[in-house]
N, C-alpha and C positions, 0 to 999 in steps of 0.2 A: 504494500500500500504506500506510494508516495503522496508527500503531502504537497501542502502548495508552494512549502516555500521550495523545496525541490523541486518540483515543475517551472519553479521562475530561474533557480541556478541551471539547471538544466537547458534551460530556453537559451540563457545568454553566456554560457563560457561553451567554450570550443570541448572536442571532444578528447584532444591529447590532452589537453588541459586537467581535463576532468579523471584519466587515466594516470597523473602522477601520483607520485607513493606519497609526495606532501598534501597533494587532494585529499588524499584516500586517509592519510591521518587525523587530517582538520575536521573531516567528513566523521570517524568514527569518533572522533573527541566530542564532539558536538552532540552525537547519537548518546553516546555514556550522558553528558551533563541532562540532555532532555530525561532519561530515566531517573537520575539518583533526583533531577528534581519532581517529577512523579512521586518516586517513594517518597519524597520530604512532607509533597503535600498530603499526599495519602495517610501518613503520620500523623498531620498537626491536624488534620481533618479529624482523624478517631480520637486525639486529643480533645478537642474541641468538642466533641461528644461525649464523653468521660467529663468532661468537665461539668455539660450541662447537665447530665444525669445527677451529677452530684448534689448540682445545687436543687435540682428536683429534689431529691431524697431530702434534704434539709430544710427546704419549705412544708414538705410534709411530715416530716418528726415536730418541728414549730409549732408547726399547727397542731397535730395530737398533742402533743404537751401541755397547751395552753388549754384546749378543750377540756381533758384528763383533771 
């Protein structure tokens, strides 16, 4: 599956270009940072969820307790 910005590199460099070993490592460097930053988000997202359940749970001991 290419994306779009790949369809636009692809449009405008040449194809020996495209074929050197410093492409091809700029290319997989770029691929690495796009995943570890997925995982990062993927992360602070179930953090962020974790978080909020918490504070659920502690709005509702709150409130039993005062009720009680």
């Amino acid at each position: 599956m290419t994306t779009v910005s790949e369809k636009v590199i692809k449009k405008h460099l040449k194809e020996e270009v495209m074929n050197t070993i410093e492409f091809r490592e700029i290319e997989l460097q770029i691929r690495e940072e796009k995943l570890l930053r997925i995982k990062w988000d993927e992360k602070r997202r179930r953090s962020m969820e974790k978080q909020r359940c918490r504070a659920r749970w502690s709005d509702r001991e709150s409130t039993i307790f005062r009720k009680g």
